[in-house]
VMD Tcl script that builds the backbone (N, CA, C; Angstrom):
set m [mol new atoms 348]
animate dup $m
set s [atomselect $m all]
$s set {name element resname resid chain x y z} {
  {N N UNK 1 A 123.247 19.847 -91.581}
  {CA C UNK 1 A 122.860 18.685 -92.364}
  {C C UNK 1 A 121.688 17.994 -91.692}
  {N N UNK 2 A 120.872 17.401 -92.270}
  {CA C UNK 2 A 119.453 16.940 -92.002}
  {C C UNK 2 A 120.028 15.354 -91.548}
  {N N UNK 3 A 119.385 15.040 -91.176}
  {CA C UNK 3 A 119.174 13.659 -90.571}
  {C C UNK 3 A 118.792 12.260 -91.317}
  {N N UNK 4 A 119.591 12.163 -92.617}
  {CA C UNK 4 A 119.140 11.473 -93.217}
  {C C UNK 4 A 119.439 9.689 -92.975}
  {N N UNK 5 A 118.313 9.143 -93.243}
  {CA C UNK 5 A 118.531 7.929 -92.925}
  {C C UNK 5 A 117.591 6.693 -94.253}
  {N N UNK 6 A 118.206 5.452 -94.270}
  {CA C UNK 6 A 118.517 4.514 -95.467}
  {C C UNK 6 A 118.001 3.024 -94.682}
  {N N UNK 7 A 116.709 2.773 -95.598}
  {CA C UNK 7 A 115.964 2.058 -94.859}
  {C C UNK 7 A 116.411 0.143 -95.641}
  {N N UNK 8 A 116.560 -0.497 -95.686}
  {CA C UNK 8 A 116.953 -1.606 -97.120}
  {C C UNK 8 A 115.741 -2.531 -96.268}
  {N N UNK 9 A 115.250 -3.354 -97.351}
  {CA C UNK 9 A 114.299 -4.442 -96.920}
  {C C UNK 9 A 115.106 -5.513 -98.194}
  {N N UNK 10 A 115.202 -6.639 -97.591}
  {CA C UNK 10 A 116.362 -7.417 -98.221}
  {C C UNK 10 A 114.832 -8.452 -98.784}
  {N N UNK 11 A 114.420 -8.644 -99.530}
  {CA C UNK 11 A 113.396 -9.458 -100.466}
  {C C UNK 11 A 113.864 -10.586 -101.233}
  {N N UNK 12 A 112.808 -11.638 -101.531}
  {CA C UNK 12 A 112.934 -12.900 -102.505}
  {C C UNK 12 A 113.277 -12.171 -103.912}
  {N N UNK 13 A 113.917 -12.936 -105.299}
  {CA C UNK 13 A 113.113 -12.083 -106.144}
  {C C UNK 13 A 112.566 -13.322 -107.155}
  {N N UNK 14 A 112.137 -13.173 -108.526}
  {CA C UNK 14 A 111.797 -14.020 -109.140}
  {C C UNK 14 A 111.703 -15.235 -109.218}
  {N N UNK 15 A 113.503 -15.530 -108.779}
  {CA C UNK 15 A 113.553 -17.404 -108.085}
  {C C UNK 15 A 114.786 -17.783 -107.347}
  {N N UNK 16 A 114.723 -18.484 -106.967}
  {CA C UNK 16 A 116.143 -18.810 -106.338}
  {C C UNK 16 A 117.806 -18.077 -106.061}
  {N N UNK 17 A 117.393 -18.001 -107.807}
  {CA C UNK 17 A 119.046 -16.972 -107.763}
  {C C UNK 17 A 118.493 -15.375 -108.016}
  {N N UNK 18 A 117.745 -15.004 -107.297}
  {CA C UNK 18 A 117.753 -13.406 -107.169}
  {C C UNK 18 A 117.416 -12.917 -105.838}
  {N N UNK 19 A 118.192 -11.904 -105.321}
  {CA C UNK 19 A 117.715 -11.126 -104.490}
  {C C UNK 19 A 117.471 -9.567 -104.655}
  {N N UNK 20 A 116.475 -9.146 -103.618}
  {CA C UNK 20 A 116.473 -7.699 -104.068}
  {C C UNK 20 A 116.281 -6.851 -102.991}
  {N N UNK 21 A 117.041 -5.959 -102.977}
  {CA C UNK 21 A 117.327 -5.039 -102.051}
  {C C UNK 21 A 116.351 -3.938 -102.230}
  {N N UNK 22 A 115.404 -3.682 -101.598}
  {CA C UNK 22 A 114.245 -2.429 -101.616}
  {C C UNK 22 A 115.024 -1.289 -100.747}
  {N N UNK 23 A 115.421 -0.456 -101.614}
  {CA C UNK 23 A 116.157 1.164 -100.593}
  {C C UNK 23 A 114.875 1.837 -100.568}
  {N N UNK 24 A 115.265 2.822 -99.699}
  {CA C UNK 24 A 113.790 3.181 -98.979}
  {C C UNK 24 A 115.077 4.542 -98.750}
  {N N UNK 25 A 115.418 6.028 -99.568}
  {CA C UNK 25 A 116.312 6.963 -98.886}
  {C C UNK 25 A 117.525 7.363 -99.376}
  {N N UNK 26 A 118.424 8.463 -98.897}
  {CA C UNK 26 A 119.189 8.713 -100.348}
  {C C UNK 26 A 120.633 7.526 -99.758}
  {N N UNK 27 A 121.101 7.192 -100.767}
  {CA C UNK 27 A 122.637 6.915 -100.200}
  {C C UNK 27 A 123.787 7.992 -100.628}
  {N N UNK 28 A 124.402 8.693 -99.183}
  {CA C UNK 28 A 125.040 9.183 -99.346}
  {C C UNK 28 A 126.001 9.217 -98.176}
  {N N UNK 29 A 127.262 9.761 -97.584}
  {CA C UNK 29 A 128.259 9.485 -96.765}
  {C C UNK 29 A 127.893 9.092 -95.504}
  {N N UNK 30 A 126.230 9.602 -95.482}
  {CA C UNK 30 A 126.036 9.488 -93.837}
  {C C UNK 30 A 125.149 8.141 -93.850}
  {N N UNK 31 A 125.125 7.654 -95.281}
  {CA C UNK 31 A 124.302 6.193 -94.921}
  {C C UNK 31 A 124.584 5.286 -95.614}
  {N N UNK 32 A 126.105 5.213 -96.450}
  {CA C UNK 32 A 126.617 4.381 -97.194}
  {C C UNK 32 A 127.084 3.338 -96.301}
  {N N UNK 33 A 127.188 3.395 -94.931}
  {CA C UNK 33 A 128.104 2.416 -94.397}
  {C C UNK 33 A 127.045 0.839 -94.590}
  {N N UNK 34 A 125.769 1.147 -93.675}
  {CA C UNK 34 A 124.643 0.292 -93.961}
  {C C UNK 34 A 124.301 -0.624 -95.280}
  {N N UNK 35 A 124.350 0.449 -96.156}
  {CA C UNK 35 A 124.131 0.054 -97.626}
  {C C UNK 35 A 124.968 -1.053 -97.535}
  {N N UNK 36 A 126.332 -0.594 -97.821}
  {CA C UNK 36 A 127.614 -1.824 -97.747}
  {C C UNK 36 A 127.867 -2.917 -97.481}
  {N N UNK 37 A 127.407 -2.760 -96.125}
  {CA C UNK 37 A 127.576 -3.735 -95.009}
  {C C UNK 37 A 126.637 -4.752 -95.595}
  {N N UNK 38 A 124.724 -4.168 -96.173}
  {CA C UNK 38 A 123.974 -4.976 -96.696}
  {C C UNK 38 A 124.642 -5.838 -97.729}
  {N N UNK 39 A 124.959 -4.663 -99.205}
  {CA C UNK 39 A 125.572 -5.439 -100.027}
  {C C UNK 39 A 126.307 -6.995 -99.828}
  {N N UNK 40 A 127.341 -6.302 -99.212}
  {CA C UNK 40 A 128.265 -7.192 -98.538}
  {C C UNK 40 A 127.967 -8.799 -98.117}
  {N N UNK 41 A 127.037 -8.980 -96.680}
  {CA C UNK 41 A 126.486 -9.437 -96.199}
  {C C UNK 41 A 125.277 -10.930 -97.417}
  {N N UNK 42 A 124.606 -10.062 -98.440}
  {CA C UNK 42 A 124.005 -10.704 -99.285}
  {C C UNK 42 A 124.224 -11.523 -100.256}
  {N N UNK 43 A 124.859 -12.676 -100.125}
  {CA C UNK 43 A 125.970 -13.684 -100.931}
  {C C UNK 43 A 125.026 -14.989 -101.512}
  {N N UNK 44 A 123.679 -14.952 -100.868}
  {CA C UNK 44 A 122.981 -16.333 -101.536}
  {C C UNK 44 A 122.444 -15.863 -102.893}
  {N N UNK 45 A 122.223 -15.222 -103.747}
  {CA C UNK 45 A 121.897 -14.594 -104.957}
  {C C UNK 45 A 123.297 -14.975 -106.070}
  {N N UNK 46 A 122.777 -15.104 -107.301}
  {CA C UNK 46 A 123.610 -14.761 -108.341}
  {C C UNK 46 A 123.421 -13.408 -108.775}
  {N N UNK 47 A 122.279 -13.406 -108.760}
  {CA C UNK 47 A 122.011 -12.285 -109.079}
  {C C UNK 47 A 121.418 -10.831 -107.831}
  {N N UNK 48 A 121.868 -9.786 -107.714}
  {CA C UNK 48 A 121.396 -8.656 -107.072}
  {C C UNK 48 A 120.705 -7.571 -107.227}
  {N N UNK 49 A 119.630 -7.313 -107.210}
  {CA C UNK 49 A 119.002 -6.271 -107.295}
  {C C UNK 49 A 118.632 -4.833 -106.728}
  {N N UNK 50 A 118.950 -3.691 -107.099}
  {CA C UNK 50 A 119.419 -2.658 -106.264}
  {C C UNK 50 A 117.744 -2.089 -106.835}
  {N N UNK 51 A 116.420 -1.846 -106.319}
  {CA C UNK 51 A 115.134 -1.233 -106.480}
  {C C UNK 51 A 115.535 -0.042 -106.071}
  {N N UNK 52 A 116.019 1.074 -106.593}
  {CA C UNK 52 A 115.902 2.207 -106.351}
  {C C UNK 52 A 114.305 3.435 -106.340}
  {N N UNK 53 A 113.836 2.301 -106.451}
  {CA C UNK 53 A 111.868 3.761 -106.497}
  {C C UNK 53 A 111.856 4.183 -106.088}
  {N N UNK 54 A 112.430 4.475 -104.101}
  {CA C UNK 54 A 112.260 5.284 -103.366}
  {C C UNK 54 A 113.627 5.580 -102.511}
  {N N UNK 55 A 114.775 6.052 -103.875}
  {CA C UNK 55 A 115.505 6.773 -103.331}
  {C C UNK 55 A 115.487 8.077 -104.021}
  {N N UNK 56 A 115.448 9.231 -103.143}
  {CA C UNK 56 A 115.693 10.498 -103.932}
  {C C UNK 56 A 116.973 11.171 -104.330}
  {N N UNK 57 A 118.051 10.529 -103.763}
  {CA C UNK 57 A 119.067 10.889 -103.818}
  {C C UNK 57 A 120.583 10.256 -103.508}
  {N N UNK 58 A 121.935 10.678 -104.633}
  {CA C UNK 58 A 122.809 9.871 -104.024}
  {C C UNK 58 A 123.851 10.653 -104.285}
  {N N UNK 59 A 124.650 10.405 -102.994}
  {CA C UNK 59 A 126.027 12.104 -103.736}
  {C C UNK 59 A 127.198 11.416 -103.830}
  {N N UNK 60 A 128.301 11.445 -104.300}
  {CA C UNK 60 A 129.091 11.313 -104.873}
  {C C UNK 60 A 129.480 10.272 -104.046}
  {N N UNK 61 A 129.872 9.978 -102.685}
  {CA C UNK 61 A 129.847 8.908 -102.043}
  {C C UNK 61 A 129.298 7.766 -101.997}
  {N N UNK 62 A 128.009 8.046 -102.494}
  {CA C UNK 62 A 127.139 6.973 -102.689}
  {C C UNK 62 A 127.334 6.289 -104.291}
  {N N UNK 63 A 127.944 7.013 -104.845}
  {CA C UNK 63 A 128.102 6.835 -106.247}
  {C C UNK 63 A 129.494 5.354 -105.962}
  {N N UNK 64 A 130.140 5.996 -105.403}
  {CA C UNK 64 A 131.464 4.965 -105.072}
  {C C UNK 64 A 131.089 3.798 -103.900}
  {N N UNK 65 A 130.251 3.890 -103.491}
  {CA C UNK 65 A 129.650 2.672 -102.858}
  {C C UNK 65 A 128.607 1.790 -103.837}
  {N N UNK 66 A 128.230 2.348 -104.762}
  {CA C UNK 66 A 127.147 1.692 -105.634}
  {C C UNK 66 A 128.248 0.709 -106.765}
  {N N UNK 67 A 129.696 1.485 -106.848}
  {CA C UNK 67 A 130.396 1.388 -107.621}
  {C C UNK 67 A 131.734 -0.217 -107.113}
  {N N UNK 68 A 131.187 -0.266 -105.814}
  {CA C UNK 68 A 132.516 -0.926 -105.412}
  {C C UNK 68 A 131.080 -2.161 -104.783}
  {N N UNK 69 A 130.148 -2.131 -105.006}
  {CA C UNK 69 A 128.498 -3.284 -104.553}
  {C C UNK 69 A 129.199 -4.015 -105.660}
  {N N UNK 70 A 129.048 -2.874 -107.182}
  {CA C UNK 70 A 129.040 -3.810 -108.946}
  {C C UNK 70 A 130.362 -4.972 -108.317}
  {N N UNK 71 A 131.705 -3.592 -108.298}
  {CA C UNK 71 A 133.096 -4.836 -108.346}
  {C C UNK 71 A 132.547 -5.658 -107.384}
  {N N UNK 72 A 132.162 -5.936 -106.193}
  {CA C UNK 72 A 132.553 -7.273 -105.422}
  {C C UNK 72 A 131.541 -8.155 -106.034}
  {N N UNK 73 A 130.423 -7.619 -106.687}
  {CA C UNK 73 A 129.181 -8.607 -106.939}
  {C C UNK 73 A 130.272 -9.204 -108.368}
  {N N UNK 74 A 130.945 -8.729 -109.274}
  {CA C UNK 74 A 131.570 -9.263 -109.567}
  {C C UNK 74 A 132.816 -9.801 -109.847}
  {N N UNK 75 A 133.683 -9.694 -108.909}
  {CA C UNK 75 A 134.761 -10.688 -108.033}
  {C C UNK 75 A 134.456 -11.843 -107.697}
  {N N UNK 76 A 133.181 -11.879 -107.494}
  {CA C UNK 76 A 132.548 -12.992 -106.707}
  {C C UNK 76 A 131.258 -14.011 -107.718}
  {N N UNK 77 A 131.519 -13.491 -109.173}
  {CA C UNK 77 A 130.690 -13.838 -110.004}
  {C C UNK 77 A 129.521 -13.862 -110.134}
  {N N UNK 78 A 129.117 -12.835 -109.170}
  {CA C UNK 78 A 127.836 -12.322 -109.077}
  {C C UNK 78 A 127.221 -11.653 -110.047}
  {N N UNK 79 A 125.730 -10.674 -110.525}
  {CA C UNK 79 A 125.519 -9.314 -111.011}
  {C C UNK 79 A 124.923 -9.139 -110.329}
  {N N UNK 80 A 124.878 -7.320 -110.674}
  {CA C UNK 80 A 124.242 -6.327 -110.047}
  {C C UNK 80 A 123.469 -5.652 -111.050}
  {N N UNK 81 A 122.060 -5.572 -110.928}
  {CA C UNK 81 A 121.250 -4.748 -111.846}
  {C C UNK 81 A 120.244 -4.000 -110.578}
  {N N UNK 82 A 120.684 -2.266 -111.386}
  {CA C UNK 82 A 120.213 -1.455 -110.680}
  {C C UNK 82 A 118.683 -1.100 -111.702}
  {N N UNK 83 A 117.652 -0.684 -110.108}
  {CA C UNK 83 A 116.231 -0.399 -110.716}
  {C C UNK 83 A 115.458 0.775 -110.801}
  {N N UNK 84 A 114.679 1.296 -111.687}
  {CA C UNK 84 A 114.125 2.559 -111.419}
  {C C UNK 84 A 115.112 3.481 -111.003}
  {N N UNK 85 A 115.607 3.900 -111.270}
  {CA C UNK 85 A 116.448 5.094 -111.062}
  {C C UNK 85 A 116.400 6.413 -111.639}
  {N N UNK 86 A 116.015 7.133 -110.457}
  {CA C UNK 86 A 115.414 8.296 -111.143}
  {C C UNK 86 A 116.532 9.019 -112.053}
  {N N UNK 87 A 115.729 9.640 -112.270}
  {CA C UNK 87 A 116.758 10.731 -113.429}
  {C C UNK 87 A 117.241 11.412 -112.741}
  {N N UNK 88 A 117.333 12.657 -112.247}
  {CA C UNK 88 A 118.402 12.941 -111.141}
  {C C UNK 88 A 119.672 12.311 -110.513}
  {N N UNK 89 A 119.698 10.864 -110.477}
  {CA C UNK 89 A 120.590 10.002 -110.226}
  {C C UNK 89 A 120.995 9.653 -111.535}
  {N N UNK 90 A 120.762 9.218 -112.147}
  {CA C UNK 90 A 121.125 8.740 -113.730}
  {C C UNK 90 A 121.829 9.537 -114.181}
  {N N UNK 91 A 121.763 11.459 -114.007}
  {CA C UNK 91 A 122.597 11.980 -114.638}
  {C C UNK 91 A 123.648 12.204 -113.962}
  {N N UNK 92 A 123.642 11.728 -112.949}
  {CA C UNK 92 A 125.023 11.908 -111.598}
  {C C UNK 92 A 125.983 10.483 -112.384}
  {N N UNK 93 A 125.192 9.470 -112.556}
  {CA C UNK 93 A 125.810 8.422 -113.187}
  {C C UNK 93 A 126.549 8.767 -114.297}
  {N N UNK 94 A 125.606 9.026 -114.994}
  {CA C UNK 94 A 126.405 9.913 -116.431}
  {C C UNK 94 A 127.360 10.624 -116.566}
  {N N UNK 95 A 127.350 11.456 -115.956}
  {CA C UNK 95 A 128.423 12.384 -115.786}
  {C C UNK 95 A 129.938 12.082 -114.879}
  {N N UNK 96 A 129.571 11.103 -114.073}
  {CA C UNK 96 A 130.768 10.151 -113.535}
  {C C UNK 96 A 131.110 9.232 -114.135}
  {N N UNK 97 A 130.590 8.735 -115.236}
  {CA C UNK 97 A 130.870 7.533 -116.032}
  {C C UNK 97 A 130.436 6.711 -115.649}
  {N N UNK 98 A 130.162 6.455 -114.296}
  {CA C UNK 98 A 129.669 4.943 -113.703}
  {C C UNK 98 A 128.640 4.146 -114.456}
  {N N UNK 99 A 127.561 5.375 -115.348}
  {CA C UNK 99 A 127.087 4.740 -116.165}
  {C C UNK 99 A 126.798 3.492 -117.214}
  {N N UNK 100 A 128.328 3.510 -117.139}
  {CA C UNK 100 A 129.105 2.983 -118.297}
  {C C UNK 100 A 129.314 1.117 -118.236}
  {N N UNK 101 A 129.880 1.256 -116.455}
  {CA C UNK 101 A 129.999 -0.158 -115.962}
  {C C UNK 101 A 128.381 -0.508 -115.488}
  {N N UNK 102 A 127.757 -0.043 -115.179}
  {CA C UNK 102 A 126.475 -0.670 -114.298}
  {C C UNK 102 A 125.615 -0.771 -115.257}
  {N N UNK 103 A 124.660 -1.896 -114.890}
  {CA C UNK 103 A 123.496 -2.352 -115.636}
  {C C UNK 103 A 122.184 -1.486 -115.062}
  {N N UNK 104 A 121.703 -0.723 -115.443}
  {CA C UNK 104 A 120.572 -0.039 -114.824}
  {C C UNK 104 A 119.380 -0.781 -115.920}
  {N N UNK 105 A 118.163 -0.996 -115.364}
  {CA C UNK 105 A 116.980 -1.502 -115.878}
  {C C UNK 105 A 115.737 -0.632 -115.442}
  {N N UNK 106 A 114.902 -0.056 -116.207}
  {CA C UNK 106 A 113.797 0.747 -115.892}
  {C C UNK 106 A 112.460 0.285 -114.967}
  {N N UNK 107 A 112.512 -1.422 -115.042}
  {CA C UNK 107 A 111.523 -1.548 -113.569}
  {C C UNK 107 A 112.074 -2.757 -112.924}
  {N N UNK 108 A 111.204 -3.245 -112.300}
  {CA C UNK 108 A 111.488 -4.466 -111.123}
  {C C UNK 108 A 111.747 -5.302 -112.311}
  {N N UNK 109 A 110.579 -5.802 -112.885}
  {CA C UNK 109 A 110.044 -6.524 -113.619}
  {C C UNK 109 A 110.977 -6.744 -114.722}
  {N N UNK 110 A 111.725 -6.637 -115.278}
  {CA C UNK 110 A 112.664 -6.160 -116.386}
  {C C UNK 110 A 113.979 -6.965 -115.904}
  {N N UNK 111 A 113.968 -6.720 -114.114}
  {CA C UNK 111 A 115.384 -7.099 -113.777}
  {C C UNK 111 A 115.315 -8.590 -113.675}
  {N N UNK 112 A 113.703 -9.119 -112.960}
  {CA C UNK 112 A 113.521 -10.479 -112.606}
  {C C UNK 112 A 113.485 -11.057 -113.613}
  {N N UNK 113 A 112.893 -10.701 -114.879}
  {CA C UNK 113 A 112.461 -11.554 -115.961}
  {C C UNK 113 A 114.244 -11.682 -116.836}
  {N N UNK 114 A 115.555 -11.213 -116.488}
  {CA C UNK 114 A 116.601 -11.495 -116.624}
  {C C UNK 114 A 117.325 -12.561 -116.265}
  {N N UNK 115 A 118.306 -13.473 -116.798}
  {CA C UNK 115 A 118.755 -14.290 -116.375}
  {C C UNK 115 A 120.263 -14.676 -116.249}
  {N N UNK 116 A 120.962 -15.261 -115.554}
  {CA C UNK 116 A 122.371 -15.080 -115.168}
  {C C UNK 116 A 122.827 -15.447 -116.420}
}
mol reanalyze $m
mol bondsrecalc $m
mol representation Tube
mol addrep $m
């Protein structure tokens, strides 16, 4: 297994109540813990933003970490809107259903100009 590693740059977003998480890498078992911990950790937002542009990849682990970001963001009356997501991932979504619960949005711009 390659050495993969999951870069997050934790960003302003539009205004007050948004934040956005820039991934930078795939999430998968060997770098979900980070992800998490970010998620986790990021509580001043109503809103959360997951910028996926520069991830290439996410395996089934990462699917259930993306999946358990949504529940606590909303337990906690938060959202979660995921960004750019390539197709490759989208059909991993699809085919797990996760699709189904998560808000995916096609750019940045789309997610900020949203409102709680």
């Amino acid at each position: 297994m390659w050495e993969e590693k999951l870069t997050i740059v934790n960003a302003p977003g539009a205004n007050e109540e948004q934040r956005i998480l820039q991934l930078n890498g795939p999430i998968t078992i060997a770098t979900l813990f980070d992800f998490r911990d970010t998620v986790r950790t990021e509580k001043s937002a109503k809103t959360l933003i997951l910028d996926f542009t520069e991830v290439p990849y996410v395996d089934s682990a990462g699917v259930g970490a993306i999946v358990n970001a949504h529940v606590s963001c909303v337990n906690s009356g938060r959202r979660l809107l995921l960004v750019a997501v390539q197709d490759r991932i989208r059909t991993l979504m699809r085919v797990t259903k996760v699709e189904q619960i998560l808000t995916i949005l096609p750019t940045l711009q789309e997610a900020q100009a949203t409102t709680h």
